[in-house]
N, C-alpha and C positions, 0 to 999 in steps of 0.2 A: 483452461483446465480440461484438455478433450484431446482428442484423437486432432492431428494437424489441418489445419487449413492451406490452400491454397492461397493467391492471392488473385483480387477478380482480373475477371476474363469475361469480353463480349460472349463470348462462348461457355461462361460459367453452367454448373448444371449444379442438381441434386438425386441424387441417387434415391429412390423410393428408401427411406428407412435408413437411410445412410447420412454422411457427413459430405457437407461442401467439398465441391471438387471444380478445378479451371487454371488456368494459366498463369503467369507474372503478368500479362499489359495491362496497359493503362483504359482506367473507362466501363462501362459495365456496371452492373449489378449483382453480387452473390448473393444469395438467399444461404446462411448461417445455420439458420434454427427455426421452426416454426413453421405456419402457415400462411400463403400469397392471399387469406383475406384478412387479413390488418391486425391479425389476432396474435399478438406474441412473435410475428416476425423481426426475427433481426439480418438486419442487412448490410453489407458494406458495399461503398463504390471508394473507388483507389482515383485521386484527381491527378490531375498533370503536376510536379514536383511530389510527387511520393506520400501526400497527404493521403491518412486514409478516414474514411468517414462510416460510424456503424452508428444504427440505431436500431430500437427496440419501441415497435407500435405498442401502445398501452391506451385501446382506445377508449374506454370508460372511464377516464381521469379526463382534468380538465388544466392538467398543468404540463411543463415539459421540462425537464433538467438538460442543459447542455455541457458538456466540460471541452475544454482542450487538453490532451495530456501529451506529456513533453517528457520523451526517454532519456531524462539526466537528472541526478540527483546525487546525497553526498557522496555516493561511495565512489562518481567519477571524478574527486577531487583528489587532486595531490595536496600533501600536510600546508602548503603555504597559500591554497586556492580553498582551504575546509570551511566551510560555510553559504562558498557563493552558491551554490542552487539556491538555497534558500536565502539569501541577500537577494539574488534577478525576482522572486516571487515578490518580496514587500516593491522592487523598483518600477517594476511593470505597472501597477497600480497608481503611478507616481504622472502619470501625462502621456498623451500621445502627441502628435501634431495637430488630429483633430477633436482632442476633449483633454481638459485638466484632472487631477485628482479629483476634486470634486466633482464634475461630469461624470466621470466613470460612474461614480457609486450611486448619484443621485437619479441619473438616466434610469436604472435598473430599479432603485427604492421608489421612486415615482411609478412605478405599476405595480407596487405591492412585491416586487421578486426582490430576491437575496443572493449578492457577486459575494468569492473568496475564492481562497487559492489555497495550496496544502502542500508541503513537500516532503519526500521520505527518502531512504536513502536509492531509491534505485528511479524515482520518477517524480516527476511535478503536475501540479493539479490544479487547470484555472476554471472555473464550473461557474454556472448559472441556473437559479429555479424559475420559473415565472408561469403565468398564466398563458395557457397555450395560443390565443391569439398575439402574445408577446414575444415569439420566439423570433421574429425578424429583429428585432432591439439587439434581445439579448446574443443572436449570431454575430450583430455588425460591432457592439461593442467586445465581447471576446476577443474575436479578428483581429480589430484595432490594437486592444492590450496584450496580446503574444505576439504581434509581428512588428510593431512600430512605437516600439518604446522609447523613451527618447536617453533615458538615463543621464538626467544632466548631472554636474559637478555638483551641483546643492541640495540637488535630492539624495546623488548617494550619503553626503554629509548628514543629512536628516535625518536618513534613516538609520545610516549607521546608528544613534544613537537610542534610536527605536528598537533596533536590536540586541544589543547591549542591555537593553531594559528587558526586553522578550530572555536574555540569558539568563540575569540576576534572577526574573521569576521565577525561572527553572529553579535555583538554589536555593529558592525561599521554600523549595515543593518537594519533601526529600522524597514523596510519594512517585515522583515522575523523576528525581532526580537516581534513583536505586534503579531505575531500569538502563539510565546514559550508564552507571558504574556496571550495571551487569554484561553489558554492550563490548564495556574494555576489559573486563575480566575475561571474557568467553572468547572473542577476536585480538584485543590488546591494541595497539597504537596502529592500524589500519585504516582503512575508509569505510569500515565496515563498523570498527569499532567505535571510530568517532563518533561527536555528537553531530547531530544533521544539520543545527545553527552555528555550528564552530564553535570557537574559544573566546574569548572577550581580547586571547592576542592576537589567533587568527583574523577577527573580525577587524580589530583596528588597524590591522596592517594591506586590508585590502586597497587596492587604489581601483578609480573608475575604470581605468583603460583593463588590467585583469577581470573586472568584470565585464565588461565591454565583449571581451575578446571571446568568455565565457557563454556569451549569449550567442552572438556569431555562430559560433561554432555547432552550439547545439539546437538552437531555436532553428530548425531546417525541414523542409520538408518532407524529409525521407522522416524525421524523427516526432512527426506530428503525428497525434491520432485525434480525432474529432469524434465524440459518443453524445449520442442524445437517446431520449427516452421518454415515452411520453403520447400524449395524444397532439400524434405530430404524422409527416406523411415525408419516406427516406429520398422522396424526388423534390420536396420542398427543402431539406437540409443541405442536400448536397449542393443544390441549386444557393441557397445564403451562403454558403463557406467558401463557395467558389468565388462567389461575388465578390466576399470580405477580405479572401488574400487574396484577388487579383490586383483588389484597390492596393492593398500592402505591398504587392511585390513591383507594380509601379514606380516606388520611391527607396524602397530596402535594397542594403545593401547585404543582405545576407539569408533573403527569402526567394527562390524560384521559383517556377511553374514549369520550367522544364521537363516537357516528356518523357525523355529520358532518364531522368531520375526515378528513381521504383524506393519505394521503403526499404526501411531498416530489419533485418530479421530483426522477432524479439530476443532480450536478453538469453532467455531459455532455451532456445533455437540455437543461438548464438554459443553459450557452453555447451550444449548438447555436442552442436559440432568440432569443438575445439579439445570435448574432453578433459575437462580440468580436473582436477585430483580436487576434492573438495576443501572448503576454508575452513580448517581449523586449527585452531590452536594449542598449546597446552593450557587447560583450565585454571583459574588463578583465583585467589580470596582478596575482594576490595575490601577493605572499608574508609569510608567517610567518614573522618569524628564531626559531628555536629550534635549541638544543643538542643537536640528535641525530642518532646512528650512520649513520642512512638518511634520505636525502634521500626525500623523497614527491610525488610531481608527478603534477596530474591534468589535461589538456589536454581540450578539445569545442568542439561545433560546438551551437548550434540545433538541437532536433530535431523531431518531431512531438506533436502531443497525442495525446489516449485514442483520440479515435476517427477521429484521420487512416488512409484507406486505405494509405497508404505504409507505415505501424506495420511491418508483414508484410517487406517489403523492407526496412526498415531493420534489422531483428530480423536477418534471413540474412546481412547485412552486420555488421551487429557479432560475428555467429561466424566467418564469415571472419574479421575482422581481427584478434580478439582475443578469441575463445570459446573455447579451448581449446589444448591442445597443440602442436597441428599449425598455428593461427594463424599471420597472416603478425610480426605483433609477437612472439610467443610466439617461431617459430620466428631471426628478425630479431635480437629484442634477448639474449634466453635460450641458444638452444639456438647460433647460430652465433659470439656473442660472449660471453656469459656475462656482460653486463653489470648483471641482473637476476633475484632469484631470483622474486619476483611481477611480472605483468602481465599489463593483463587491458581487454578497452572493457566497454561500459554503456552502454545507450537509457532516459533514464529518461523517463516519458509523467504528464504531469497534464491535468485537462481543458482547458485552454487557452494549454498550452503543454508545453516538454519540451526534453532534452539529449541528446546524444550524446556519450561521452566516453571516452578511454582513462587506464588509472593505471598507472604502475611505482612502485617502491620502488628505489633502488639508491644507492652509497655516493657521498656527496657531489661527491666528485672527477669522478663518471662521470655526472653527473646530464644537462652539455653535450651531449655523446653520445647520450645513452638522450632526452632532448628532439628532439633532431636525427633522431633515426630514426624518432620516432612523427610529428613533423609530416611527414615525406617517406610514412610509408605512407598518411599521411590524404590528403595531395594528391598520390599515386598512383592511389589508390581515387575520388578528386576526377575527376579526369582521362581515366583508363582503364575507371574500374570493376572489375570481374571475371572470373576464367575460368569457361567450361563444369565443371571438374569443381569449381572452388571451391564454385559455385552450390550442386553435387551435394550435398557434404561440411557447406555450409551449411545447407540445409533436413532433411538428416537428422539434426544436431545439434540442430538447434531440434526437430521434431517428435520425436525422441526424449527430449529433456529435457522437453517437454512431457506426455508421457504418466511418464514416471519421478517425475516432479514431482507426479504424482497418486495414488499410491498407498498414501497413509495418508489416513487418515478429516480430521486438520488440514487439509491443501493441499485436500480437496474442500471444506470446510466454508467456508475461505477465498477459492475458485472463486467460488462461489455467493455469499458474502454482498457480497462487493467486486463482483461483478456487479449485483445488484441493488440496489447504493447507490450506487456510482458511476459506473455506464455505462447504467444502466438497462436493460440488455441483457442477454441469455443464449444463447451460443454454444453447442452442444454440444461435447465433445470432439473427435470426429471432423469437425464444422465446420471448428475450427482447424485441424486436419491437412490437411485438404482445403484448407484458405488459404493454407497455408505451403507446400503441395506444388507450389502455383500459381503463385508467385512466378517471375518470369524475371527473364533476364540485363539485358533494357530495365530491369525495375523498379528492378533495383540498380542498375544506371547513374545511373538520373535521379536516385535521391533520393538519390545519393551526389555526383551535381554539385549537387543543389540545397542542401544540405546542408553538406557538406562543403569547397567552395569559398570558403566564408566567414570571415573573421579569429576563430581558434579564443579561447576564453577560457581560461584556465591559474591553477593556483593552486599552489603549492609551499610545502612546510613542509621547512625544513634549516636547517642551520649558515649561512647568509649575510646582510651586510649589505642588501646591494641585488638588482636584478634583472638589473644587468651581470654578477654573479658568476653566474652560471649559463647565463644566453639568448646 
């Protein structure tokens, strides 16, 4: 989220007060952000096969988060491959040549750390926490489980069925499942729109070899990013990840080390330069009839992508409306009617596209109501905009959950690796604060008429027939 990075360079530099600057080769060390005594330095080195590796010194903790993260996820699926990102996440887990399923998890549980893995639609996520004299464990098992997976015939079978069981949850959950309907309301039958574990058809019509081929493809070095964080030293990491896929690329047939390979722009990089017209759709009304207690309705507008300058003002705008307590929906629908025990907006940003949106929960009967008051705040805020002290209340929520939000070794490690793989950019912290402090009452206005003016998209999960029973 920052002004561009380079990528290292023996010859990398930093400009006094400035942003990283250096070449495309291979090798080296960039200095990002911070300072060369161990304080808040983040750094990357770019390895032979396009790996890149950044980390964040955090020297007054005693622990280190690591992740792998990996630039594919749903929305790089065609309709009949919808799910596999996240199918390769449960499989990877499933054995390498040198540790079982069980090895994996128990290596790591055995010194007290915590292995998982996370998928979303634009990226996958294999991570480790552990206790900082633990970080060589936890690099060599990573390594092992993103580069030499074995994916046999009976594991996919397994877990097939594990997932199937991860989808039914979703539908037992209309709380998580009104966000997949608002996903196809707002994008429609896309990969955007999809659900990120696929469909229970999708899912059972995959076979090994599509996944197989899925992995290949994307598990490469150009498309690795390697983030740590922690009380750790960036010439010991690079040094384990090196080690870890060199052992991998030994025996892989679809991991290199070749020099020549350089990474992947990120995603944002990537449309920046391509210029896409952004993804949207015409906005549409779901609803799911299903038999439950509370009605779930999630209403939005179009929002920004990753690296619209509006992000900032839209961000202070959705704490006003609906960040917290004191919200105008929070205090509207909750606190003066008690229509609602949750409600809450959301800006969500992908690189070439994004939503803005608010959710209540509330009892069937009341859903008319609690509907009626979030479109009248949205095209209030449409309209009007905001006050002077909202603005106030708004930027110091964001810039305060911004730095709260960073104070375990995870949320750094995850700063840094989602910057460097998907925006291609690196802010510093106090950057951000400095942006959001910046933000005026103009900004909210405009990208709230431009925005928010627009025929909002709605998805509802309750008790009803149609969508006369509630609108």
């Amino acid at each position: 989220m920052s002004d561009s990075v380079e990528m290292t360079s023996a010859s990398a530099y930093t400009e006094p007060g400035g942003e990283a600057q250096g070449g495309p080769s291979v090798g080296g060390e960039l200095l990002l952000e911070g300072g060369r005594d161990g304080s808040g330095a983040v750094l990357r080195t770019v390895l032979p096969g396009g790996i890149r590796v950044v980390t964040e010194a955090m020297p007054l903790v005693r622990s280190v988060s690591l992740g792998i993260w990996v630039g594919v996820g749903s929305r790089d699926e065609s309709a009949d491959l919808a799910g596999a990102s996240h199918y390769l996440e449960h499989l990877l887990f499933k054995g390498t040549p040198r540790r079982s399923a069980l090895e994996i998890s128990a290596s790591i549980e055995a010194v007290g750390g915590d292995i998982n893995a996370f998928t979303t639609k634009e990226y996958t996520c294999y991570y480790a926490r552990v206790l900082d004299a633990d970080l060589p464990l936890a690099a060599d098992v990573l390594t092992d489980v993103v580069s030499a997976a074995l994916l046999r015939d009976a594991d996919v079978e397994s877990e097939r069925e594990v997932i199937l069981e991860e989808i039914a949850m979703t539908e037992d959950d209309p709380g998580d499942l009104v966000h997949e309907e608002f996903s196809l309301a707002m994008w429609g039958d896309t990969p955007l729109g999809r659900p990120i574990a696929g469909s229970v058809e999708s899912v059972t019509a995959l076979t090994r070899e599509q996944i197989a081929e899925h992995y290949r493809q994307h598990y490469t070095g150009p498309n690795l990013v390697v983030a740590a964080a922690g009380n750790l030293r960036h010439e010991q990491v690079v040094d384990l990840v090196r080690r870890g896929f060199e052992r991998a690329a030994e025996s892989s047939a679809h991991l290199s080390l070749d020099p020549a390979l350089i990474p992947r722009t990120s995603r944002a990089e990537q449309d920046a330069a391509a210029g896409p017209a952004p993804l949207i759709l015409a906005p549409a009304t779901r609803l799911l009839a299903k038999k439950t207690e509370q009605a779930h309705l999630v209403l939005g507008t179009p929002g920004v992508h990753r690296l619209d300058d509006r992000r900032w003002a839209l961000g202070v705008l959705a704490a006003v409306l609906g960040g917290g307590m004191s919200s105008r929906l929070f205090q509207e629908i909750r606190e003066k009617r008690g229509l609602a025990y949750s409600v809450y907006s959301f800006a969500t940003q992908f690189t070439d596209s994004g939503a803005f949106g608010v959710y209540a929960g509330c009892q069937p009967k009341k859903l008319r109501e609690v509907l009626g008051l979030c479109r009248a705040e949205i095209e209030r805020a449409a309209a009007e905009g905001i006050a002077e002290q909202e603005l106030d209340l708004g930027i110091g929520q964001l810039r305060g959950g911004t730095v709260l939000g960073l104070e375990d070794t995870g949320s750094r490690m995850s700063r840094i690796g989602k910057s460097e793989l998907v925006y291609g950019q690196h802010l510093s912290v106090d950057a951000v604060l400095d942006r959001i402090a910046a933000v005026t009452l103009d900004e909210v206005k405009q990208v709230a008429a431009e925005l928010l003016a627009t025929d909002p998209a709605a998805a509802v999960v309750g008790p009803y027939e149609k969508v006369e029973d509630f609108a």
